[in-house]
C-alpha positions as CSV (number, residue, x, y, z in Angstrom):
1,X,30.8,97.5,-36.9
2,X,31.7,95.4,-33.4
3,X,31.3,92.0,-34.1
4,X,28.9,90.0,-31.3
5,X,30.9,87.6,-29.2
6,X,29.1,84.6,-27.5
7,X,29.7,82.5,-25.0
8,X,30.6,79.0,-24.7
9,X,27.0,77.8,-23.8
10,X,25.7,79.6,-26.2
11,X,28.1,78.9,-29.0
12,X,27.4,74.8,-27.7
13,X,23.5,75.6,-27.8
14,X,23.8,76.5,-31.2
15,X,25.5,73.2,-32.4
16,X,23.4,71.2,-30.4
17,X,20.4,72.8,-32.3
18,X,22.2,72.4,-35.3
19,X,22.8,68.1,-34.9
20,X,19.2,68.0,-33.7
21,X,17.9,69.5,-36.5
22,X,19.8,67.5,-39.4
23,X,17.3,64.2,-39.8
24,X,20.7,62.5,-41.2
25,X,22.2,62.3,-37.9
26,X,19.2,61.3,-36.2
27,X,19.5,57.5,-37.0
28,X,22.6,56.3,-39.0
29,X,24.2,52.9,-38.8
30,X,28.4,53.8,-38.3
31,X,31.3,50.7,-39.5
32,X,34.0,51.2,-37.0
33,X,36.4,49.3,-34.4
34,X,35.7,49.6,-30.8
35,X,38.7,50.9,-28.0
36,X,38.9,52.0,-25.3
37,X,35.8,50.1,-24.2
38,X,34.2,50.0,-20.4
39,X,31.5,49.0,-18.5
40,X,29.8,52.0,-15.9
41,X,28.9,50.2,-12.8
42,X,25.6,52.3,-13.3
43,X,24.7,49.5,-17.0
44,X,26.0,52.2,-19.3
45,X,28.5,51.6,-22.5
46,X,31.1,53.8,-22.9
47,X,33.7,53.6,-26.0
48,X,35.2,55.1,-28.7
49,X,35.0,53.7,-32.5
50,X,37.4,54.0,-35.1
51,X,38.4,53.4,-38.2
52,X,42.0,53.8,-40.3
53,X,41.9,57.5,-40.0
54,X,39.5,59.3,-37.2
55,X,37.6,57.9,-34.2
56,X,34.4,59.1,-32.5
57,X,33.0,58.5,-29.2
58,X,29.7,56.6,-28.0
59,X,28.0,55.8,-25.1
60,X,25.1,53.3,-25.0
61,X,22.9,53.7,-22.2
62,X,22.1,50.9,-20.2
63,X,17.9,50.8,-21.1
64,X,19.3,49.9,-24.6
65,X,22.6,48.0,-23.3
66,X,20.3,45.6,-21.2
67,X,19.5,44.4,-24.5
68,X,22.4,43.3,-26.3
69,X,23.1,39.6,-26.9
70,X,26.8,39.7,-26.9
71,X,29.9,40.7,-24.7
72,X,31.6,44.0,-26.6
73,X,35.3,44.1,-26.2
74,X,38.0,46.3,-27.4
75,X,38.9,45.0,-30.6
76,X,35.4,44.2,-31.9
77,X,34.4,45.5,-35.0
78,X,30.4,46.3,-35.3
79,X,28.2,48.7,-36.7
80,X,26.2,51.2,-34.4
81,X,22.8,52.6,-34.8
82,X,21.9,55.8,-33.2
83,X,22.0,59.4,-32.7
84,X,24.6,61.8,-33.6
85,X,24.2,64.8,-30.8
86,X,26.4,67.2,-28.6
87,X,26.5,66.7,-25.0
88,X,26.4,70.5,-24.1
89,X,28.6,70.4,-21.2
90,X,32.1,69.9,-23.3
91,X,30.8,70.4,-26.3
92,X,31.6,66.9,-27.6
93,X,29.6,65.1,-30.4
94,X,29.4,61.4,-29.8
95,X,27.2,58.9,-31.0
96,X,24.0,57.7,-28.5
97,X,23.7,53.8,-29.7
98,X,20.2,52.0,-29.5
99,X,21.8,49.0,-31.2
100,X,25.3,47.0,-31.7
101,X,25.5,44.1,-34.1
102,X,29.0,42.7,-35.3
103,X,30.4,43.6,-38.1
104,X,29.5,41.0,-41.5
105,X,26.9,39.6,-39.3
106,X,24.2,43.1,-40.1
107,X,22.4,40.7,-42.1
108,X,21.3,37.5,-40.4
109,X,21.0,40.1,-37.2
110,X,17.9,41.4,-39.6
111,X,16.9,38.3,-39.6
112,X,17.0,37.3,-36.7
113,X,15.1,40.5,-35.3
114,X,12.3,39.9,-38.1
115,X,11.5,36.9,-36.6
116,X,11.5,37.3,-33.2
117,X,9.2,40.3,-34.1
118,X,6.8,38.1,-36.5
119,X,7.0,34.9,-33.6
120,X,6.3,36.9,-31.3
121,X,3.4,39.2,-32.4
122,X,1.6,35.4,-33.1
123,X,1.7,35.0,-28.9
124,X,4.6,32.2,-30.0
125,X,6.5,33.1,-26.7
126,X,3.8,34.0,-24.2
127,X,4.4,33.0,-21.0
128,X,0.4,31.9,-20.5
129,X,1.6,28.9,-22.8
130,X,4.5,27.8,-21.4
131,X,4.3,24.8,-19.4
132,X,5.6,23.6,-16.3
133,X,8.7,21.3,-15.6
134,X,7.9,18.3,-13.8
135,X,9.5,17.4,-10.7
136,X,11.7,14.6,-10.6
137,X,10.9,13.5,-14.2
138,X,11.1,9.8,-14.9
139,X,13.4,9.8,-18.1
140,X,14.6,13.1,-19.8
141,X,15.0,13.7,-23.7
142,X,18.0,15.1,-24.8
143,X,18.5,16.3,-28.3
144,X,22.1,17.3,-29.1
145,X,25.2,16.2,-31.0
146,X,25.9,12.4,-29.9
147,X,29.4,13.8,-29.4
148,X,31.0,16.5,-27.2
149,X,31.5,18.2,-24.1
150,X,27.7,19.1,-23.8
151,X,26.9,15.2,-23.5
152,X,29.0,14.3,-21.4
153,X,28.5,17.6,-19.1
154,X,24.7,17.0,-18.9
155,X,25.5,13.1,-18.1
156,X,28.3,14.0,-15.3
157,X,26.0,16.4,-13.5
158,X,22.8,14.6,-13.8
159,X,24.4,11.7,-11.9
160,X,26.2,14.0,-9.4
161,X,22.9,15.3,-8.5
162,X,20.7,12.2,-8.6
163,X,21.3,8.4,-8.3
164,X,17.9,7.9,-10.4
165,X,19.0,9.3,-13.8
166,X,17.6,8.3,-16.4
167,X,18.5,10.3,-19.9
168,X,17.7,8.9,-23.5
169,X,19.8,10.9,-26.2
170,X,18.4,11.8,-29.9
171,X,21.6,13.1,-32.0
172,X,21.0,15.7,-34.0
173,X,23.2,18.6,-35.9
174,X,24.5,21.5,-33.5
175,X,25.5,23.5,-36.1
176,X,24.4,24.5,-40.1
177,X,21.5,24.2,-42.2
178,X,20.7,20.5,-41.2
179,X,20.3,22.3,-36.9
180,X,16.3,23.3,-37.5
181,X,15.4,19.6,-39.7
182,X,17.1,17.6,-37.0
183,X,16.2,19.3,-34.0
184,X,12.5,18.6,-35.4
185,X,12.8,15.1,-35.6
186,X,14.1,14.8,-32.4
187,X,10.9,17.1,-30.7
188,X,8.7,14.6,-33.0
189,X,10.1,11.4,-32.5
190,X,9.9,12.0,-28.2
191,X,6.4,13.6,-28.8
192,X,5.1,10.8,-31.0
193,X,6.8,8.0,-29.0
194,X,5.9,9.3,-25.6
195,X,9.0,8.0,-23.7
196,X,10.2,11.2,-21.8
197,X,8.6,13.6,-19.5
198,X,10.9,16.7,-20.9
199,X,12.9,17.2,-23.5
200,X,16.5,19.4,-23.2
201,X,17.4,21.3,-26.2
202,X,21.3,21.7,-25.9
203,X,24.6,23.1,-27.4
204,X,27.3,24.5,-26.1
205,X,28.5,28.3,-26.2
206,X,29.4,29.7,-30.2
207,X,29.4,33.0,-32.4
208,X,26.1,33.9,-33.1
209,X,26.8,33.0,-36.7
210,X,27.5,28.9,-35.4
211,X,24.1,29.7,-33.2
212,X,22.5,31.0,-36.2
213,X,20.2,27.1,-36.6
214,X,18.5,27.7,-33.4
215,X,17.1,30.9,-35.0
216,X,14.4,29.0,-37.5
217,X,11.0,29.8,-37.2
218,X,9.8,26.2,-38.6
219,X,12.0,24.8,-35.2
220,X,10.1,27.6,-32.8
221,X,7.0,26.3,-33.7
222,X,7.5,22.8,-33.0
223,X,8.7,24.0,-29.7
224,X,5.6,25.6,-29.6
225,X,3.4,22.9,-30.6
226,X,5.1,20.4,-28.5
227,X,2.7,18.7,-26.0
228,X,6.4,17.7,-23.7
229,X,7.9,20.5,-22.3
230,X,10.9,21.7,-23.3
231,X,13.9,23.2,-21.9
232,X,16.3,25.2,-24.0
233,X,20.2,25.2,-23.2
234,X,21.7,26.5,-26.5
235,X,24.8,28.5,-26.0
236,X,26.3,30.6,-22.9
237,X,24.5,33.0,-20.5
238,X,24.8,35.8,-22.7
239,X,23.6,33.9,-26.3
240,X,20.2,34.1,-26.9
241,X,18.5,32.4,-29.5
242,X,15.2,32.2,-30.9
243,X,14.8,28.8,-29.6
244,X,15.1,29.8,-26.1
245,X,12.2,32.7,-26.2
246,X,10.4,29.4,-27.9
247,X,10.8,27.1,-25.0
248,X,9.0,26.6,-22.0
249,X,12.4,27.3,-20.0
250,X,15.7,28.3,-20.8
251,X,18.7,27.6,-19.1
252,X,22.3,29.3,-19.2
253,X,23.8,27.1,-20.2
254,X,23.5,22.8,-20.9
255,X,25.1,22.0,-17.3
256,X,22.3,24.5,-16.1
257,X,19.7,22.6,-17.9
258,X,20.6,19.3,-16.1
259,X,20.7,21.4,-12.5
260,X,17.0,22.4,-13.6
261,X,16.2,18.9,-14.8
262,X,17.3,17.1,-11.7
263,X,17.1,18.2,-8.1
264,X,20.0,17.4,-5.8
265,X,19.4,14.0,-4.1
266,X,20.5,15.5,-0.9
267,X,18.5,17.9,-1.0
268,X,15.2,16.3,-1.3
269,X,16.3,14.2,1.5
270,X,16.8,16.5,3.9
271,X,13.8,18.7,2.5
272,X,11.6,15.2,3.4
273,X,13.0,14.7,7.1
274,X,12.5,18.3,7.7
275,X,8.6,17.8,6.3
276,X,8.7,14.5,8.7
277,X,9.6,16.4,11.7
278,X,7.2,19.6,10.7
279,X,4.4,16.8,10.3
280,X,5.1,14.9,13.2
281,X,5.4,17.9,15.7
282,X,2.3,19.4,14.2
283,X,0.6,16.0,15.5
284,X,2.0,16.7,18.8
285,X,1.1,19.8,19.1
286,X,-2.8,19.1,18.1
287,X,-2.8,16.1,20.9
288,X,-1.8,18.3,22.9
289,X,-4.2,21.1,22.1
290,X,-7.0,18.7,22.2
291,X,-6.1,17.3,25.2
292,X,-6.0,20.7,26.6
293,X,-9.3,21.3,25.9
294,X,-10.7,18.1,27.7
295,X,-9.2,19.0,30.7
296,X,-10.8,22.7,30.9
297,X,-14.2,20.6,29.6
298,X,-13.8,18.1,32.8
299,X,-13.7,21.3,35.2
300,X,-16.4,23.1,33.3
301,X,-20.2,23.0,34.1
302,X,-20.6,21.7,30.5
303,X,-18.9,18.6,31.2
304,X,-20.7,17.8,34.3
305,X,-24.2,19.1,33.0
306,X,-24.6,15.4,31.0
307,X,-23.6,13.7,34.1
308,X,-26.6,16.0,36.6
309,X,-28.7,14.9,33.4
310,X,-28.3,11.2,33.8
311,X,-28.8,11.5,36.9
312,X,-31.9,12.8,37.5
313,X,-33.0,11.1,34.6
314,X,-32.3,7.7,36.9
315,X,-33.6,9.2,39.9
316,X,-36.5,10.4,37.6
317,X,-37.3,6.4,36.5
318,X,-37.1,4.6,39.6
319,X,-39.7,7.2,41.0
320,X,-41.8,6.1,38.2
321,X,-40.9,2.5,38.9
322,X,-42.0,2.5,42.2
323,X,-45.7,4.2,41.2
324,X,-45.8,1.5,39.0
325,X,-45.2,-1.5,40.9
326,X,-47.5,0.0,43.6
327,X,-50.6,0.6,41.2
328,X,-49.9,-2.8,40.2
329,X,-49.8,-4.4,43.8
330,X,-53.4,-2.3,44.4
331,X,-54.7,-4.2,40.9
332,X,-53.9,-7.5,41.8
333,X,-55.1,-6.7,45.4
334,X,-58.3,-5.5,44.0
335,X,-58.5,-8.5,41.7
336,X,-58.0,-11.1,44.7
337,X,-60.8,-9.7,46.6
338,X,-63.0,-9.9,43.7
339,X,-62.3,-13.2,42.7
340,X,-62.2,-15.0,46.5
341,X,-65.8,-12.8,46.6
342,X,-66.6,-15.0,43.2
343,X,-66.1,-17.9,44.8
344,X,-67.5,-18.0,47.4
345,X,-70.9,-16.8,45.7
346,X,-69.9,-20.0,43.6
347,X,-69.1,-22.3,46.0
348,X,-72.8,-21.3,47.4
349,X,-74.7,-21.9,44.7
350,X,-72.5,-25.3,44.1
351,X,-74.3,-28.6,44.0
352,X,-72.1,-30.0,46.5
353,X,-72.1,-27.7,49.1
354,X,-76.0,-28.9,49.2
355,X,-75.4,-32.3,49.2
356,X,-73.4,-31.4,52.1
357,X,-76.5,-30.3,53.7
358,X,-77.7,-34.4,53.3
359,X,-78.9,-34.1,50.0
360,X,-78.4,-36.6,46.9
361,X,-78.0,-35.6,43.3
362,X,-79.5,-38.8,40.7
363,X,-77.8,-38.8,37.4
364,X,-79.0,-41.2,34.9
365,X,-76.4,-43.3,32.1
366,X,-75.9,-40.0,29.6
367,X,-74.6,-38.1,33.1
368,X,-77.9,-35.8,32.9
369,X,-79.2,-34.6,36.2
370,X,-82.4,-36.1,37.3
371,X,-84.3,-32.8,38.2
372,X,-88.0,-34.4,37.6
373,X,-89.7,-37.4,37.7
374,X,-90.6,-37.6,34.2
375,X,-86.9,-37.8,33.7
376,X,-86.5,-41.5,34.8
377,X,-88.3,-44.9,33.9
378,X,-88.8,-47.8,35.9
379,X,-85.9,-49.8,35.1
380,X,-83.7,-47.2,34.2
381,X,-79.9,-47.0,36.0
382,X,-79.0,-44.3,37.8
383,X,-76.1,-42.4,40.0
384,X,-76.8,-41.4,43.1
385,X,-74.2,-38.6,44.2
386,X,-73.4,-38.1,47.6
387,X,-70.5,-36.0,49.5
388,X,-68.2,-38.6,49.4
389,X,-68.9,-40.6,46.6
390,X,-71.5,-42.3,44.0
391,X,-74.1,-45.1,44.1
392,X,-75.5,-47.3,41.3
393,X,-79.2,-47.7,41.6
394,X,-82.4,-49.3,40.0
395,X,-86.1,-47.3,39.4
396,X,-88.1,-49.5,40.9
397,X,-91.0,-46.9,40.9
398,X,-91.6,-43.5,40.0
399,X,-94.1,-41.8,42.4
């Protein structure tokens, strides 16, 4: 009987079917050393891990690599969870790793995946609650070991960037169990007393075992609950801890923080004349504008339409002016002509335009006229009136 040859894809095919199929090598954890590490330009891991005896290769792609909180190195020894599957095209088995943790460390990287889950399923490190760094704060709260390079860093740069600095320091551990209870203390001692406008949360870079007290869930949720915000600067670039998804901001690293904290004086300076001159031309330019427009309202019919109206209103007036005065001038016209018309009906019907005529008028003592002879008595005095003057007289007889 022949026997059936195959080819190489086939043959390849096969195995690859056969890893696939195994639910061992689907998801394993692997001890080993890592060599003959490097970093794709494209994000991907490539390296091979090893042990006293046999070596395999890996690759972690970079979806998964984005994720790591360490630098790998040749050297390292970790453990690698993942895939075991052929890559077809050689016919090489290597592992495809969703996960790298350091060796002896497995455990408190359990941890410290548990509670970032737990925190932040609770909406601990939404972004919705994270609140703003003020600009220009008036004092800043640091909480950090009284002694060390992260002090004095924060201190040196603060001042380098702005002549205002004003920084009040609560000591606390950096490292070990007593990190989470003095941290606290520091978040409720400035949140009780009031006296900054943010707090810093530093330490400088360390093993992600030395870290490991930033990673308490009792200290996330005083982050959390703190009505200051807070600014987290634990580590370098690459550490991340669960106090930093806690905080309102985190910075790389605590020289960062005090960059973030502070502007440069310079800066602002030149930011402010440049506002100045923006501000002031923008005046300019709307004098300018405005002025613009009352020119082309001076040339326009609009502008002169008030002026017409004024005008004729004027012209409209002293026409009525003149009506008036000359209706008046008719009146008092009118009313002369009546009234010399009334006196001389008066002056006709006077007394003395009669005595003018040689008549006398007789008065007697009360100033009565004597219009009858019953109205005087023998004896009685009276006035003669005449046209130019009076007489006193006796009744020597009434006839």
């Amino acid at each position: 009987m022949e026997q059936k040859v195959y080819s190489v894809t086939q043959l390849n095919k096969f195995i690859k079917m056969v890893f696939e199929k195994n639910t061992v090598l689907f998801n394993l954890s692997i001890r080993g050393e890592i060599t003959n590490f490097k970093a794709h330009y494209t994000g991907h891991l490539y390296f091979t891990l090893k042990d006293e005896t046999s070596s395999i290769k890996c690759v972690m792609f970079k979806s998964f690599a984005s994720n790591l909180k360490f630098n790998i190195s040749d050297g390292m020894k970790v453990v690698v969870t993942g895939q075991v599957a052929v890559y077809e095209a050689n016919g090489t088995y290597q592992i495809y790793c969703k996960e790298i943790a350091p060796e002896g460390l497995g455990e408190l990287y359990l941890k410290y995946e548990q509670l970032k889950k737990k925190l932040e399923s609770e909406g601990i490190f939404d972004e919705s609650h994270k609140k703003k760094i003020p600009f220009m704060p008036g004092r800043v709260g640091v909480i950090t070991s009284r002694t060390g390079a992260v002090v004095r860093d924060i201190i040196n740069v603060s001042t380098r960037r702005f002549d205002k600095v004003n920084l009040l320091i609560y000591p606390a551990a950096t490292q070990g169990v007593d990190v989470p209870r003095t941290v606290i203390n520091g978040i409720e001692t400035f949140n009780r007393l009031k006296n900054v406008d943010v707090i810093i949360i530093a330490r400088g870079g360390g093993s992600f075992e030395d870290l490991f007290g930033f990673n308490d869930e009792n200290l996330a949720r005083s982050i959390y609950n703190s009505e200051i915000p807070i600014i987290s600067a634990v580590g370098h670039e690459t550490d991340f801890t669960i106090c930093d998804f806690a905080s309102d901001l985190r910075a790389p690293t605590p020289s960062a923080a005090a960059e973030l904290v502070y502007p440069q004086m310079s800066e602002i300076v030149s930011k402010l004349n440049m506002l100045k001159h923006r501000n002031n031309q923008a005046i300019l330019n709307y004098i300018a504008l405005k002025k613009q427009n009352l020119e082309r309202l001076k040339a326009s019919k609009l502008e002169r339409l008030p002026l017409n109206m004024i005008t004729n209103g004027r012209m409209a007036i002293d026409l009525k002016l003149k009506k008036a005065e000359a209706l008046v001038k008719s009146k008092v016209q009118k009313e002369k002509i009546s009234t010399v018309n009334l006196i001389s009906k008066l002056d006709a019907l006077s007394p003395l335009k009669t005595l003018t005529r040689g008549y006398i008028v007789a008065e007697d003592k009360s100033g009565k006229i004597i219009s009858k002879k019953e109205d005087a008595k023998v004896g009685d005095e009276v006035t003669l009136i005449v046209t130019d003057g009076k007489i006193k007289a006796d009744v020597k007889e009434v006839i």
